[in-house]
VEXRO-754491 format. One record per residue (C-alpha): x, y, z. Coordinates in steps of 0.25 Angstrom, whole numbers, plus 5000, padded with zeros to 4 digits. Layout:
N
XYZ ...
END
This chain:
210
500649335245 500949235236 502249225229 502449265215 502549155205 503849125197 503949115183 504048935188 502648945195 502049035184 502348935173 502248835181 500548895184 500748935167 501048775164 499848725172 498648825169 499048785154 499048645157 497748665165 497148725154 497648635144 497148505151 495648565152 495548605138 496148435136 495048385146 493948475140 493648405128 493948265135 492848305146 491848335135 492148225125 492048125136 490648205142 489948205129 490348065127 489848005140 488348075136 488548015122 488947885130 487747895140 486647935131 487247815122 487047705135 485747765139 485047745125 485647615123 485947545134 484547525138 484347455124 485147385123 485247355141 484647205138 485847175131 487047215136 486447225151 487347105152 488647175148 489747255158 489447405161 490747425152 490247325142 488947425141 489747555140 490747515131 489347465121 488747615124 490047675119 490147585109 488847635104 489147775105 490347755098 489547705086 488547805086 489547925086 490047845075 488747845067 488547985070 489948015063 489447935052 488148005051 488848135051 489648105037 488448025031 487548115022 486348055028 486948045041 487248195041 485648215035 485348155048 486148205057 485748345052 484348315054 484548265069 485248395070 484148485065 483348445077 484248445087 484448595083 482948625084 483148595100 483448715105 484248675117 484948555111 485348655098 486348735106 486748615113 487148555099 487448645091 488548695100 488948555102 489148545086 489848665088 490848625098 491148475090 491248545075 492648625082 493148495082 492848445068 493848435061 493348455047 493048605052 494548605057 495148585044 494348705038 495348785046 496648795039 497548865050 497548925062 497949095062 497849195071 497149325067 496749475073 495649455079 494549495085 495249635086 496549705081 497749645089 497349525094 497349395088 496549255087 496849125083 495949095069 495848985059 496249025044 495048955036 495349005022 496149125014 495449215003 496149314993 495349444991 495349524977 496449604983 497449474985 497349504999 497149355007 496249325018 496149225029 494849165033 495049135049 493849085059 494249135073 493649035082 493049065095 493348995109 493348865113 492448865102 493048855089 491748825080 491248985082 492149095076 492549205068 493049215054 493849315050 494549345037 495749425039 496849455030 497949335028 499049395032 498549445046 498149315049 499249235060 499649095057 499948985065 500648845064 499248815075 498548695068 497048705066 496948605079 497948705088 496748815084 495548735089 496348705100 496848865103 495148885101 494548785110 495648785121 495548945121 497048945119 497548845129 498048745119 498848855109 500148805104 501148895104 501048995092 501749005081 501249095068 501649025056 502649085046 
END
């Protein structure tokens, strides 16, 4: 049989799942960040390397590859400049109508956009603090962020809260309840998202705000 564990070995087991945990939800985005970019980076070589082969066929590997990131580099850049151009954003919408009409590739995308707009920062700054609310049933509570308040005829004031779901924060649920039954927390907006995504493995330690 084996021995029971002490209070030592259990926090001891405690400390380290934690810290397991912890680590995979660090490496998780590292891994993916560094995956996408390698196809970014792959797809760049193949396409250009080839035209441009005669002319740097002469130069290191390492020459070669730091040109192809060069190159992708710049063209993240211009899609970035695009994307806050009135004409660039004509253009872009247009490329994106047709890459919707695909049916395969349109759930592909569209829940790519999805998963980048949770870490736009534009969209995170709507959210003005992070509350805990009842929900989705009596006694039992969940994390929300307070969007806007609203005063009735009666005087009474209201909260606007979006309930996100997880590990994705971009789908949700908006509730408006009744200001005063609405927990608030000193959590910053970013200590929410990161509650969300890391389905509570990063929570600090809460503390309701006065």
């Amino acid at each position: 049989m084996e021995p029971s564990a002490t209070p030592w070995t259990t926090k001891v087991r405690g400390r380290f799942r934690g810290r397991m945990a912890s680590g995979v939800v660090a490496l998780v985005p590292i891994v993916v960040t560094v995956a996408v970019l390698r196809v970014l980076f792959s797809a760049t070589s193949s396409v250009l390397l080839p035209l441009i082969g005669p002319v740097v066929a002469a130069w290191p590997p390492l020459a070669r590859a730091a040109l192809s990131l060069a190159i992708l580099l710049a063209v993240i850049y211009v899609l970035g400049e695009l994307a806050t151009n009135l004409v660039g954003r004509r253009i872009l919408a247009f490329v994106e109508s047709v890459v919707l009409r695909v049916p395969l590739v349109k759930v592909v995308y569209s829940a790519s956009k999805q998963v980048a707009a949770a870490f736009d920062g534009q969209k995170a700054r709507a959210f003005k603090s992070v509350v805990y609310i009842e929900f989705p049933r009596q006694g039992m509570r969940a994390i929300g962020f307070e969007t806007s308040t609203t005063t009735d005829d009666s005087g009474a004031v209201w909260s606007t809260v979006f309930v996100p779901t997880t590990p994705n924060p971009t789908t949700g649920f908006l509730q408006i309840v009744p200001a005063a039954d609405v927990i608030r927390t000193d959590y910053s907006v970013e200590d929410g998202i990161k509650i969300v995504m890391s389905l509570g493995v990063l929570a600090p330690e809460f503390k309701m705000r006065s």
